[in-house]
Structure formats: C-alpha cells, structure tokens
DRENKOL-648971 format. One record per residue (C-alpha): residue number from 0; residue in three letters; y, z, x. Coordinates in Angstrom, 1 decimal, padded with zeros to 4 digits, always signed. Layout:
REM DRENKOL-648971
KOLSE   pos   code        Y        Z        X
KOLSE   NUM    Ala        Y        Z        X
...
***
This chain:
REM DRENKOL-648971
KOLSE   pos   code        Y        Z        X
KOLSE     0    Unk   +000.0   +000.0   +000.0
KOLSE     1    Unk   +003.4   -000.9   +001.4
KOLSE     2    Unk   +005.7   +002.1   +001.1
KOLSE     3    Unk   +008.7   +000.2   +001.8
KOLSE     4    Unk   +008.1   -001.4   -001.4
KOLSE     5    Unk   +010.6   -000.1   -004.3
KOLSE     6    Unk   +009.0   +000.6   -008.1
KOLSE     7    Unk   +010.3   -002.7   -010.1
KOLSE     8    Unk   +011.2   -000.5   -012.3
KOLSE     9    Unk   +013.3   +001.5   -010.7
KOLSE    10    Unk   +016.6   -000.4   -011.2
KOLSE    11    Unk   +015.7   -000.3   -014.5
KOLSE    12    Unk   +016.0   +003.5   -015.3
KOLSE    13    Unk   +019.2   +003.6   -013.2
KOLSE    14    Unk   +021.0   +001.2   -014.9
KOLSE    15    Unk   +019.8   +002.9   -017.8
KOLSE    16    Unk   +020.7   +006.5   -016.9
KOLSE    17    Unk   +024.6   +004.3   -015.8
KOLSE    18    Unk   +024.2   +003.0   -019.3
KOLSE    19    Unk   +023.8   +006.3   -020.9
KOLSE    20    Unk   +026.2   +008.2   -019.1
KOLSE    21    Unk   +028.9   +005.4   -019.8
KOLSE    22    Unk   +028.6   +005.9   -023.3
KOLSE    23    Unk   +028.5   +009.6   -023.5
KOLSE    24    Unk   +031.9   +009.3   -021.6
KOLSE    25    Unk   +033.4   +006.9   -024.7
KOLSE    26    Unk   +032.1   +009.5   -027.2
KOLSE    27    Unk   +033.3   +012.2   -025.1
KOLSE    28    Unk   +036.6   +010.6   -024.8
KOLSE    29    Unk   +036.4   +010.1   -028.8
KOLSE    30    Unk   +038.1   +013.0   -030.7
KOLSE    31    Unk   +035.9   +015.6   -032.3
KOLSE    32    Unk   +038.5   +015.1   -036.0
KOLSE    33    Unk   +037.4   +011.4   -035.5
KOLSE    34    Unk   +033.9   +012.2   -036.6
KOLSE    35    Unk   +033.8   +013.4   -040.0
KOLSE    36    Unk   +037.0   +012.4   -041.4
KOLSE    37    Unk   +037.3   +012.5   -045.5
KOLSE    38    Unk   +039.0   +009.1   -047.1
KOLSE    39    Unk   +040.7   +009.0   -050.5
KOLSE    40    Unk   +037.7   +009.2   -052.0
KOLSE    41    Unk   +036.1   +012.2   -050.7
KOLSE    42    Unk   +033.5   +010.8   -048.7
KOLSE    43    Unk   +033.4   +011.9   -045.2
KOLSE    44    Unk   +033.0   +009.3   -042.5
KOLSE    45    Unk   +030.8   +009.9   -039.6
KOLSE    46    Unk   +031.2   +008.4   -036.4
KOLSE    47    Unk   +030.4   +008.4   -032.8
KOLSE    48    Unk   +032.7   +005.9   -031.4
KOLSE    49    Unk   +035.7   +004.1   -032.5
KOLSE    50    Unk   +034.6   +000.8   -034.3
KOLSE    51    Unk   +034.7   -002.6   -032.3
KOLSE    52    Unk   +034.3   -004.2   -035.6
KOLSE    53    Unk   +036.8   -003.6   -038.5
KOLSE    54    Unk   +037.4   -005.7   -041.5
KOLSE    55    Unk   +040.4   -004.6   -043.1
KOLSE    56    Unk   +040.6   -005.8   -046.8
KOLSE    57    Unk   +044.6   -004.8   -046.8
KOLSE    58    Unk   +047.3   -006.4   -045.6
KOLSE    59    Unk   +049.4   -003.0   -045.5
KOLSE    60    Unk   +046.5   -001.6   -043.7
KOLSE    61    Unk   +045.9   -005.1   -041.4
KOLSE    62    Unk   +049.9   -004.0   -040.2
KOLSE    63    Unk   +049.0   -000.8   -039.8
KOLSE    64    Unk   +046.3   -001.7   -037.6
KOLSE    65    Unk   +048.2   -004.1   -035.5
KOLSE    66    Unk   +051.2   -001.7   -034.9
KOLSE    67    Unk   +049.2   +001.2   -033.6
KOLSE    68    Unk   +047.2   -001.2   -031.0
KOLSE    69    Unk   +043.9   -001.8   -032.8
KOLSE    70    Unk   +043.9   -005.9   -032.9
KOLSE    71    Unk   +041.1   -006.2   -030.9
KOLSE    72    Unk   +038.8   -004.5   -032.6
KOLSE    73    Unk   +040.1   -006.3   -036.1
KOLSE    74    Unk   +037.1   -009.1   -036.9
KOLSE    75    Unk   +038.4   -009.7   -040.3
KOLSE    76    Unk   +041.0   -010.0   -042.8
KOLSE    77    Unk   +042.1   -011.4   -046.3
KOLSE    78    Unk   +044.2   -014.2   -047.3
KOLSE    79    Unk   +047.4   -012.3   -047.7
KOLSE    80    Unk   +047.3   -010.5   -044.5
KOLSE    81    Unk   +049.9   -012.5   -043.0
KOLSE    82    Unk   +051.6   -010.1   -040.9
KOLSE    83    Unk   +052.1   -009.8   -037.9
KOLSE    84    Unk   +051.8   -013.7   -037.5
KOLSE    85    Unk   +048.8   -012.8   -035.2
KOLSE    86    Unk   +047.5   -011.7   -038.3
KOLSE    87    Unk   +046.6   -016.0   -039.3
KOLSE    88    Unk   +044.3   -015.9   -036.4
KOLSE    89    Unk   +041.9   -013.7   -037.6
KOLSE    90    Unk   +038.7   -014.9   -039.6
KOLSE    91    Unk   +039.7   -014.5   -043.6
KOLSE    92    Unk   +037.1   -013.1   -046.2
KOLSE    93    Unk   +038.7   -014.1   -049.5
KOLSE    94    Unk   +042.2   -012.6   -051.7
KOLSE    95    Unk   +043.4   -009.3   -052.0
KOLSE    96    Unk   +041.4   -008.3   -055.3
KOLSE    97    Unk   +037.8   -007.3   -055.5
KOLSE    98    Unk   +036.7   -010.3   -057.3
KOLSE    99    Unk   +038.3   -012.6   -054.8
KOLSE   100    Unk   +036.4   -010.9   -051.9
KOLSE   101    Unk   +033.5   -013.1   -050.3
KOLSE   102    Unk   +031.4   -010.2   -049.4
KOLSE   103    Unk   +028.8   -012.9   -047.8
KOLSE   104    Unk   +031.4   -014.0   -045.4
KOLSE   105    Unk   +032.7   -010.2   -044.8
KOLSE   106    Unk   +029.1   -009.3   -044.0
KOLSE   107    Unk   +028.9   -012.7   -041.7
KOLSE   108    Unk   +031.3   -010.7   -039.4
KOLSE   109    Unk   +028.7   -007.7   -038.9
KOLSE   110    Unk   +031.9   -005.1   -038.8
KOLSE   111    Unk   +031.0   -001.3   -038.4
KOLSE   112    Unk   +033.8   -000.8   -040.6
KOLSE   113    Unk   +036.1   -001.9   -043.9
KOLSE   114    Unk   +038.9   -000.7   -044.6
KOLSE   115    Unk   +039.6   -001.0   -047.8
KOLSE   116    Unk   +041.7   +000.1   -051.2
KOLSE   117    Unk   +040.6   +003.2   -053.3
KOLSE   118    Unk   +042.1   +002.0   -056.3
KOLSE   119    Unk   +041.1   -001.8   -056.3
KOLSE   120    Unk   +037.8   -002.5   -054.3
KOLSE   121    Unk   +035.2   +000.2   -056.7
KOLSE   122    Unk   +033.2   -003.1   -056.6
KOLSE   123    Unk   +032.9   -004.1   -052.9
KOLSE   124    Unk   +032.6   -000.3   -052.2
KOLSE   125    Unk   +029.2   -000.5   -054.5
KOLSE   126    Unk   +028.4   -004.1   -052.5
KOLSE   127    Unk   +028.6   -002.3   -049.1
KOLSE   128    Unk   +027.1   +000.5   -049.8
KOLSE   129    Unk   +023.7   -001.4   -050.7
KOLSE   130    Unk   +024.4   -003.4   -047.5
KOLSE   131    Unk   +025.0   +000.2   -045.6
KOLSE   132    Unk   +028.1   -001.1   -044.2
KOLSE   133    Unk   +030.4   +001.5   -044.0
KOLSE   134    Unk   +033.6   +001.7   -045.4
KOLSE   135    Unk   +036.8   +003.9   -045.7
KOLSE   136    Unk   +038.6   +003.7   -048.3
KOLSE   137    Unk   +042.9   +004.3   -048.4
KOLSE   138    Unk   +045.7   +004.7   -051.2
KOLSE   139    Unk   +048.5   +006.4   -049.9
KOLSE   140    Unk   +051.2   +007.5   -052.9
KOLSE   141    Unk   +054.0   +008.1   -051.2
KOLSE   142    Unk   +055.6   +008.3   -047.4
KOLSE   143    Unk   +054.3   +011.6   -046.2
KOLSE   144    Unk   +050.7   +009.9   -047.2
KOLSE   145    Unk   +051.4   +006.6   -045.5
KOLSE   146    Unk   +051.9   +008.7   -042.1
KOLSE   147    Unk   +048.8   +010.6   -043.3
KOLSE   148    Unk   +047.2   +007.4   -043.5
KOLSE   149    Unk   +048.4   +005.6   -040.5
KOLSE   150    Unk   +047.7   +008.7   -038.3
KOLSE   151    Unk   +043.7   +008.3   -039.7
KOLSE   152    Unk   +043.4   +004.9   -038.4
KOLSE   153    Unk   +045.1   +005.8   -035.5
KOLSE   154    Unk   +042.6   +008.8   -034.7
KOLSE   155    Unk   +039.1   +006.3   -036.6
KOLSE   156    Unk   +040.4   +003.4   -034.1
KOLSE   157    Unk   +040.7   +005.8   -030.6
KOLSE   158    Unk   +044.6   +005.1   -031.0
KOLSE   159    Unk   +046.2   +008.2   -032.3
KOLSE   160    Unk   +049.0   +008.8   -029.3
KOLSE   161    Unk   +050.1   +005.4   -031.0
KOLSE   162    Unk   +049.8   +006.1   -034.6
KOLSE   163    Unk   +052.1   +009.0   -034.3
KOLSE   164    Unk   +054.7   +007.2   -031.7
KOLSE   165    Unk   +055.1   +004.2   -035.0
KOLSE   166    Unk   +055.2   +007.9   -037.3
KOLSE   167    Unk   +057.7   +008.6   -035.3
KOLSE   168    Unk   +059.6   +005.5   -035.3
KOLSE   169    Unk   +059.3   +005.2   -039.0
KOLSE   170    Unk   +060.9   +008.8   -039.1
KOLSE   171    Unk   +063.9   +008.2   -036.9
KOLSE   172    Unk   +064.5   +005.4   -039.0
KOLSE   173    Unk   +064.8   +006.7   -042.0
KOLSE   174    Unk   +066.8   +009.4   -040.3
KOLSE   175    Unk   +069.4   +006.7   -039.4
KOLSE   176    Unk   +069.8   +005.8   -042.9
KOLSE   177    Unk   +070.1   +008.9   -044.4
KOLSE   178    Unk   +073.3   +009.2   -041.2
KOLSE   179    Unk   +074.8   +006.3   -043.2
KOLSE   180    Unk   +074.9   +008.0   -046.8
KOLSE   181    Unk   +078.4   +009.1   -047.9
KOLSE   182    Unk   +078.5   +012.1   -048.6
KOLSE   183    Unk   +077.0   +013.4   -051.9
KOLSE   184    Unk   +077.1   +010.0   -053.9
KOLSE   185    Unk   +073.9   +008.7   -054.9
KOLSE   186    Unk   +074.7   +005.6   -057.2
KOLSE   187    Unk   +072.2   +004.9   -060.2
KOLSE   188    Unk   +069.9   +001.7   -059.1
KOLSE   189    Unk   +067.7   -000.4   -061.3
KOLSE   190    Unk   +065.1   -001.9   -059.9
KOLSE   191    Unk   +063.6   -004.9   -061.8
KOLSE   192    Unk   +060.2   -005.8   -060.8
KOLSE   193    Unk   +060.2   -008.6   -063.9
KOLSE   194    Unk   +062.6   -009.8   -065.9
KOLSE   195    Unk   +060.0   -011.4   -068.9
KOLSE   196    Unk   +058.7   -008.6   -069.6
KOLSE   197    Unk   +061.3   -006.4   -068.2
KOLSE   198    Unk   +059.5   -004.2   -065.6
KOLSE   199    Unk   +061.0   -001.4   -063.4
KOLSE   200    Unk   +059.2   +001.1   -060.9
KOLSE   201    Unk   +058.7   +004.6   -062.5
KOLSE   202    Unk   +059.1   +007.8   -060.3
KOLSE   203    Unk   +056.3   +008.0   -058.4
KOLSE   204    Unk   +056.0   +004.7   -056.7
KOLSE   205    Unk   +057.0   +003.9   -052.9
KOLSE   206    Unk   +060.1   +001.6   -054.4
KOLSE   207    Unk   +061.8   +005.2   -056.2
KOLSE   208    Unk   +060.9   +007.0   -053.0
KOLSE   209    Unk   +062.7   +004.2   -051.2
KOLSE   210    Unk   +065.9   +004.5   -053.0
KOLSE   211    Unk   +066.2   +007.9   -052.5
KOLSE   212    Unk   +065.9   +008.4   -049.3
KOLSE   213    Unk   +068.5   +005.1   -048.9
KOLSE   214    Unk   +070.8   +007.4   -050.4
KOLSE   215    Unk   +070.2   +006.6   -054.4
KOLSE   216    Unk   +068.9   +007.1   -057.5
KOLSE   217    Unk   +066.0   +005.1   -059.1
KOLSE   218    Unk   +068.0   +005.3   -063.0
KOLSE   219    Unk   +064.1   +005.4   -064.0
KOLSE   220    Unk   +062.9   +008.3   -061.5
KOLSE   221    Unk   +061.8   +010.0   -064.5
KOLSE   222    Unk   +059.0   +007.6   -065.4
KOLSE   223    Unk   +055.4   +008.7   -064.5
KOLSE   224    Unk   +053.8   +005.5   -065.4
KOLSE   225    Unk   +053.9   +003.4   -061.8
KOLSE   226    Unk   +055.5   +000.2   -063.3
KOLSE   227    Unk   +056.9   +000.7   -066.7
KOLSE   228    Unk   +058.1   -001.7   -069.4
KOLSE   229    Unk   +061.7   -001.2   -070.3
KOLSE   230    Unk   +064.5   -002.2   -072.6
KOLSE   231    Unk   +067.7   -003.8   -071.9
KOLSE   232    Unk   +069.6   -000.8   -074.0
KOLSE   233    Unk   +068.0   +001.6   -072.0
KOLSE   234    Unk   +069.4   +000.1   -069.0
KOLSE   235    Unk   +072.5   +000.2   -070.6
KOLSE   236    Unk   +072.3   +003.6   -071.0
KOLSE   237    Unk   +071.5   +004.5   -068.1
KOLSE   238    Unk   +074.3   +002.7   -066.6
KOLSE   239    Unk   +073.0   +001.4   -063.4
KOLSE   240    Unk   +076.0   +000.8   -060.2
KOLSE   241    Unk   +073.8   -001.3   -058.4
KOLSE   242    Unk   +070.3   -004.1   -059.5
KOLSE   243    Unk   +067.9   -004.6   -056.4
KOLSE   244    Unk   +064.9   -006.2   -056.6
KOLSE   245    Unk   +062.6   -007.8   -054.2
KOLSE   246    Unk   +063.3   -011.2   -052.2
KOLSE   247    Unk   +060.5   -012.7   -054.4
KOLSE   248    Unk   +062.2   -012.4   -057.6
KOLSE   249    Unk   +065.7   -013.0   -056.5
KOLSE   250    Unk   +066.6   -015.7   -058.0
KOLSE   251    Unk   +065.8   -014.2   -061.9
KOLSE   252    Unk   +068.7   -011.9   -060.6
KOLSE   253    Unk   +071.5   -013.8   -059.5
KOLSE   254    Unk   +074.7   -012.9   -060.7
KOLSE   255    Unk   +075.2   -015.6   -063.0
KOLSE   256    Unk   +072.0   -015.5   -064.2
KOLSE   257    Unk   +071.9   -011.6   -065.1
KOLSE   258    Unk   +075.6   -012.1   -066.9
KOLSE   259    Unk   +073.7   -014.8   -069.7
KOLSE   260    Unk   +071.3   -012.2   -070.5
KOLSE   261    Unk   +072.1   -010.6   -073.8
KOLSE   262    Unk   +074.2   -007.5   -073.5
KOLSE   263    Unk   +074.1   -007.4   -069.4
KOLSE   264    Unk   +077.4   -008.3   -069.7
KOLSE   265    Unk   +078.1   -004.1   -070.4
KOLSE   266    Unk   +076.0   -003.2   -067.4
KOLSE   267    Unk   +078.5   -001.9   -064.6
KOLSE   268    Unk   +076.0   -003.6   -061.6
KOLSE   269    Unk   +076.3   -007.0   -063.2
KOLSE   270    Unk   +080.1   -006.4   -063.8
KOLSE   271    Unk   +080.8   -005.5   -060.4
KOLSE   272    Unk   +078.6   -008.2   -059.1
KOLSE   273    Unk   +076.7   -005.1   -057.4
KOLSE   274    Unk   +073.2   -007.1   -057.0
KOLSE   275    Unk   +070.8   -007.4   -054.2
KOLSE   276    Unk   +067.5   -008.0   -052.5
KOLSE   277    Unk   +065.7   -006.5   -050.1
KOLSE   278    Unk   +062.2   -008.1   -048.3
KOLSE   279    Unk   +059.3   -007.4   -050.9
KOLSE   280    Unk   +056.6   -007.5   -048.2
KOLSE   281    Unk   +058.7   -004.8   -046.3
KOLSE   282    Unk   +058.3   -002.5   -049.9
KOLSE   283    Unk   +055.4   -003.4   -051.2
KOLSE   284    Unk   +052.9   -002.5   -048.4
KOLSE   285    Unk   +052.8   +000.3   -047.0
KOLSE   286    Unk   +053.0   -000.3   -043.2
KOLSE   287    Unk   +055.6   +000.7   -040.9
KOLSE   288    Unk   +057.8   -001.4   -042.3
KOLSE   289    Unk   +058.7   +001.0   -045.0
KOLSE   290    Unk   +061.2   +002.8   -043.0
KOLSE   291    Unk   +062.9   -000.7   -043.0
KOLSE   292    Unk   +063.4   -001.5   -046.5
KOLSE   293    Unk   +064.6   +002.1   -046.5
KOLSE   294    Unk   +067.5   +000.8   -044.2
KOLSE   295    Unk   +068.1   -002.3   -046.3
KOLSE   296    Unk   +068.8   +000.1   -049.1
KOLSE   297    Unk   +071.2   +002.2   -047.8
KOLSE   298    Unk   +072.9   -000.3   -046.0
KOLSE   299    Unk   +073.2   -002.3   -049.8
KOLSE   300    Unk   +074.3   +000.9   -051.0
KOLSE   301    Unk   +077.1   +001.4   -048.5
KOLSE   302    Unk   +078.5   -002.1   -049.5
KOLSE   303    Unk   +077.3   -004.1   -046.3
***
C-alpha cells in the first residue's frame, strides 16, 4: 500500500466541512427577530437565511424592496411594479389582483418567498400554500405601519441597517414639511378620488393621513369607510379651501371643469381657483415615497 497516497475522499469531507461552516456563518450573521417574524396575518414566518428568491406581488412593496437594497434577491414582479425603472427588468407574473396572478409562471421562478397583500391575494395565499411556497403577507394602514412594514423586509431580506436609514429619511421628510406649516392654519381639503360617482378618502386612509401631516385637514377625516361616496351639498357644507386629487384624475378637476358642475360654483376652492394634484403613485403605494406626496401637500397648501 502506498502511504503517500491521499483517501479520494478526502477533499470531499473538507470542502464539505468549508461548506458547512460557510453557511453557519450566513445564518449566524442572520438576525435571531428574522426567524419567526409574524405577518398581517398572524402567521409566523420561519427562516434560516435571508431569501435569494423573492417574488413580490406589490408594487409598493417591489419599492420598498429596491430602496432598502434587496434587488438582487427580487426574481419576480407584477405588471404594475413599475418603479424604480429597474423594476421593468424583472420577470412579471400577471396584474395586481388575485385573479390576474399567473401562479404557474410565479412558481416557474422557484422563489423562497412572496410577498404579498393581506387584504387582496386570500386566493394565491391558499395556491401557495398547497405548493408550500412560502409567503408573507403585508397591509400597512397608516405611516407608523408602513415603517413597521419596511423595517420587516428590511430585517426578512438581511438589510435592516438600510430599512431604518430610508425610515429615517421618510421621517426627516415629513419633518421638513411640517417646518413649512404656518402657524396653526390647517385649511379644509377635499380630496376627490372620482368625480362619477363622487368618491373621497375617509379618515383612516394614507391620503387623510397625508393631509395632515402637510399641514391640513381631510373635510372628510371623520369618515370610517376607506373611500366613501359623497354628495356635492355635503362638500358645500363642508366648505373645502383647497381640491387635490391625484395626477391621474387631474383633468376631471381643472378649474373650468369643476366651475360647470352644478352648485361648485359656491365652493370657496373652486372660487379661488385653489385646485391641485399631486403624483398618485407617490400616494397610493406605500413605499418611501410617501413622505414625498406629504411635501407636495404642504407645499400646495402654502400657495407654491
């Protein structure tokens, strides 16, 4: 027997042991709050290791993901995620809605997880869970649960120094516009979300939130229901000094268009020509860009 000889499989076990050792380092490295971490739902996620895979069914949550440094590890998105413009890049697995989902082509992408929306995806959450792909669902209501939320992904995706330095930015942000308020004035604003039927946003909404901390007052604050149905007369009443909507419905609110409608003429915002628009994508999704519609409105309300 030649002694000199080495075991074949000795290289073997060592780049095995190299292997092992390698990975307990990542998990080691992985925080301990990132393994069992409860979503909207209740269900508690377990992991070992941040995902390499993620499909996120959201476009507020594909921004999120993207601000805080997790692009890499995104494999898959929907049609609507369009920003950042990065964002067109990525594979697409169908619309925004449930039934629009193509959970053939999401599974196609083998992620380790979904991100997805507590509120609108009960049927791809049933899908996946046959599949045992796992999922996390999110459905922040208002800012402090959007930092809640992008802190999560932040810690799930092994970036949480990140998540909280975009917090943070968000914050100081906001914290500008509230500088900018004057003084105790907070000017009634109506914010039409449709104008056949005529829609608002109710108090509890990201829009109301949004108008308050620009430095007004949502004339329909006092609304539970999320997007209620109102009356011209009870805008009247309310007497609203400014109209903002989103840059997606601007045109049904141009000054000359609001002053033909029936009765708007009494309206002091459409008197005073006191209309404007802010970026609905900024508004509607709650991504980082929230603290910028938030500076849109206060710089509306200060007459910029």
């Amino acid at each position: 027997m030649n002694r000199n000889r080495r075991p074949v499989w000795a290289p073997r076990k060592v780049l095995g042991g190299l292997l092992l050792l390698f990975l307990s380092g990542i998990f080691a490295l992985y925080p301990e709050e990132a393994r069992g971490v409860r979503d909207v739902l209740g269900r508690t996620l377990i992991l070992s290791a941040p995902p390499r895979r993620i499909v996120s069914l959201n476009p507020a949550v594909t921004e999120i993901l993207f601000a805080i440094g997790a692009e890499s590890q995104i494999a898959g998105v929907t049609e609507y995620c369009d920003y950042p413009p990065a964002a067109a890049l990525v594979p697409k697995v169908g619309g925004f809605s449930g039934a629009t989902v193509s959970v053939e082509r999401l599974a196609a992408l083998r992620p380790d997880l979904v991100i997805l929306s507590g509120d609108m995806h009960g049927r791809i959450i049933t899908l996946l869970d046959g599949l045992s792909i796992r999922n996390f669902a999110v459905e922040p209501r208002n800012f402090n649960e959007v930092y809640q939320t992008i802190e999560t992904l932040g810690i799930l995706t092994g970036n949480g120094e990140k998540a909280r330095e975009v917090i943070a930015v968000m914050k100081a942000k906001i914290s500008r516009a509230q500088e900018r308020q004057r003084g105790g004035e907070r000017p009634g604003v109506f914010w039409e979300l449709t104008g056949e039927p005529l829609m608002t946003a109710g108090g509890n909404t990201f829009i109301s939130e949004a108008i308050s901390l620009g430095g007004g007052r949502n004339i329909f604050e006092d609304l539970s229901e999320s997007w209620p149905m109102v009356s011209t007369e009870e805008v009247l009443l309310r007497k609203p000094a400014w109209i903002i909507t989103g840059d997606d419905h601007g045109k049904m609110v141009e000054p000359g268009a609001l002053a033909r409608r029936p009765g708007w003429q009494g309206i002091p915002a459409v008197r005073e020509g006191r209309i404007a628009t802010v970026d609905a994508d900024t508004l509607y999704r709650y991504g980082p860009r929230l603290a910028d519609a938030v500076l849109a409105i206060a710089e509306i309300l200060r007459g910029k």
